[in-house]
C-alpha positions as CSV (number, residue, x, y, z in Angstrom):
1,X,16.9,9.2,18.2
2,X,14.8,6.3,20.1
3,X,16.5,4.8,23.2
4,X,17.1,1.7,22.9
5,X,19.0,-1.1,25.1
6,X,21.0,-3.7,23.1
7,X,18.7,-6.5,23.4
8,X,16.7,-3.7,20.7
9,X,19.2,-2.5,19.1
10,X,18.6,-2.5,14.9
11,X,20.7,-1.4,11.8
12,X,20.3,2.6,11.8
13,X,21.5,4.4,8.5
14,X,23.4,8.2,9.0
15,X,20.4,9.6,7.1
16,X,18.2,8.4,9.7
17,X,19.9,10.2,12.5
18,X,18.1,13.3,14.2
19,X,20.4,16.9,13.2
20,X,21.3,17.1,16.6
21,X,22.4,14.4,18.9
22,X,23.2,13.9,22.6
23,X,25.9,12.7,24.1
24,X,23.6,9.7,24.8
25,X,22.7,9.6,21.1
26,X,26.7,9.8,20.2
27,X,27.4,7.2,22.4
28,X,25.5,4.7,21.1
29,X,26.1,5.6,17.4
30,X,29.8,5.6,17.7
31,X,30.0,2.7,20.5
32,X,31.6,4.8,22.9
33,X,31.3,5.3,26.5
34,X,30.5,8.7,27.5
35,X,33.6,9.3,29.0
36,X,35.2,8.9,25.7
37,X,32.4,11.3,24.0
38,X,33.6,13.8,26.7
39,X,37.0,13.7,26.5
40,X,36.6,14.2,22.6
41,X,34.6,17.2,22.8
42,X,36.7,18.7,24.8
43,X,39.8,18.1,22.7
44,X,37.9,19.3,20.0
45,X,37.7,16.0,18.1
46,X,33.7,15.9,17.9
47,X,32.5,19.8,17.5
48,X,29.6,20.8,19.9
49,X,27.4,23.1,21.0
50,X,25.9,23.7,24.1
51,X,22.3,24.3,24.8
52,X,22.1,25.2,29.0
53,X,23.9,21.9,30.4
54,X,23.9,19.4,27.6
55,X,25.8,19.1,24.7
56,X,24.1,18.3,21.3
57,X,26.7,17.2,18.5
58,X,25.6,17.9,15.0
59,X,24.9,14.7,12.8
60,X,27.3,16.0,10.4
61,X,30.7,16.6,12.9
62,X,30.4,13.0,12.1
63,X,30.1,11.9,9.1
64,X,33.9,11.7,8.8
65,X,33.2,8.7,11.2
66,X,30.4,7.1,9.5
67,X,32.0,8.0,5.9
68,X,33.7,4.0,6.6
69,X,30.0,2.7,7.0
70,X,26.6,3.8,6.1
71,X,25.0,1.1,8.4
72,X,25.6,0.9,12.2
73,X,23.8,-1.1,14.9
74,X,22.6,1.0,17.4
């Protein structure tokens, strides 16, 4: 998924995200601050897997969350 700040933020469809996201990636998708996104992997909430020190959440551990909405702004 591209970086972007919010002055470039744009409409982004679930189909459109990468497989596997960062937290980063998650954060921005679900408007979240990375706390947040920490705390709910670790409650189990958002399922993860960890490849050496970062997390990467699979696109589909949340579609129940994008199941509302199929566009976000990200």
């Amino acid at each position: 998924m591209k970086r972007t700040t919010r002055s470039q933020s744009h409409a982004v469809s679930f189909e459109e995200l990468p497989d596997w996201m960062t937290v980063r990636d998650a954060q921005i998708f679900l408007r979240l601050g990375r706390s947040t996104i920490y705390e709910m992997i670790q409650a189990g909430e958002i399922p993860s897997r960890r490849f050496g020190r970062q997390f990467r959440i699979a696109k589909e551990a949340l579609r129940p969350t994008a199941s509302k909405s199929t566009r976000f702004e990200v």
